[in-house]
C-alpha positions in Angstrom: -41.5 36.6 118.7 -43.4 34.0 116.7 -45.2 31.3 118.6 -44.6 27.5 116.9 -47.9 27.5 115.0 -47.2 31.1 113.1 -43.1 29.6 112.1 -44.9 27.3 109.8 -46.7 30.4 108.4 -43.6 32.5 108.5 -41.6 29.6 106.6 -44.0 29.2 104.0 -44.6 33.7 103.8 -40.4 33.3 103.1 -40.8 30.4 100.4 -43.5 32.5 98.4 -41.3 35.4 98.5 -38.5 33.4 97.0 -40.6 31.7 94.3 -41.9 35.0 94.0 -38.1 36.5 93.2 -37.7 33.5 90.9 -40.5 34.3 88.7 -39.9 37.5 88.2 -36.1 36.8 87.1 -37.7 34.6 84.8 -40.3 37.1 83.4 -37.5 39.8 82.8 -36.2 37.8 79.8 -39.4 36.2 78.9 -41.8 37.8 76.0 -45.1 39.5 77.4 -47.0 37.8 75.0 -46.7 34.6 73.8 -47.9 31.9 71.2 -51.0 29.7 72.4 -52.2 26.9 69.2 -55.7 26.9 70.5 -56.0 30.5 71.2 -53.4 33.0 69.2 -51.3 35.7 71.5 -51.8 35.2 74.7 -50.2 37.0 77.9 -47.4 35.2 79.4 -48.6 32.8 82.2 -46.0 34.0 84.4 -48.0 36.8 85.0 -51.0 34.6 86.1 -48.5 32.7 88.5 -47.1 36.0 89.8 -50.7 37.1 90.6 -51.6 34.0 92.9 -48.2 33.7 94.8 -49.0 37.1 95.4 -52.5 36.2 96.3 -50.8 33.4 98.7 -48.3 35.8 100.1 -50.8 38.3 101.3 -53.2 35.9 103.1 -49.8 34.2 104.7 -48.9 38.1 106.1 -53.1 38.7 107.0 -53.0 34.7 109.2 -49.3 36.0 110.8 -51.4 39.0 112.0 -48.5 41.5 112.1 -49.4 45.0 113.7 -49.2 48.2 111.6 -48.7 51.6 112.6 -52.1 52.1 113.6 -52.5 49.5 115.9 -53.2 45.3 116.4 -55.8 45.4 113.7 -55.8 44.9 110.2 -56.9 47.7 107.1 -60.0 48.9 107.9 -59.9 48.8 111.5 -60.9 44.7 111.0 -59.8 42.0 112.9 -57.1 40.0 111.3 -57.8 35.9 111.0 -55.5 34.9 113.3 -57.3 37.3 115.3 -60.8 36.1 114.7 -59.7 32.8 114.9 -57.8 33.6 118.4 -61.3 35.4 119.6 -63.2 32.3 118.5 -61.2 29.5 120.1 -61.0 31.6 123.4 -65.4 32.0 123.0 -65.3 27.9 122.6 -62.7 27.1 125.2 -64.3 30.1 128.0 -67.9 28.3 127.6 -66.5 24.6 127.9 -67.0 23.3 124.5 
């Protein structure tokens, strides 16, 4: 179960998938390359889009801090940022500030 503050992040993980989907209907038709007038054959700028939403979508899934098979923690054994920033808050709130 999702508390209030991770549905945003959930919502928003959902829209990048679907805008993900989207583009990459649109790139199946679309020419790899295509013609810039400044700068000749370039690649298609649906691939640079592609590469940020996915960008987006992975630091939406890192913030939702979603356990893996080895445990609560993210790759490498690190501390996700929802749980740094859950470890953080609790250091403020525990010494008053």
């Amino acid at each position: 179960m999702f508390r209030t503050d991770e549905l945003q992040v959930v919502r928003e993980f959902c829209r990048t998938l679907d805008v993900l989907e989207r583009l990459a209907e649109e790139l199946q038709d679309a020419p790899t390359m295509v013609k810039s007038p400044s700068q000749g054959l370039v690649p298609n700028r649906l691939f640079a889009e592609i590469r940020q939403q996915r960008l987006a979508l992975r630091g939406l899934a890192s913030s939702l801090a979603l356990p893996d098979e080895l445990g609560s923690r993210g790759a490498g054994g690190q501390l996700t940022v929802a749980q740094n920033a859950r470890k953080a808050s609790r250091a403020r709130w525990d010494r008053g500030a």
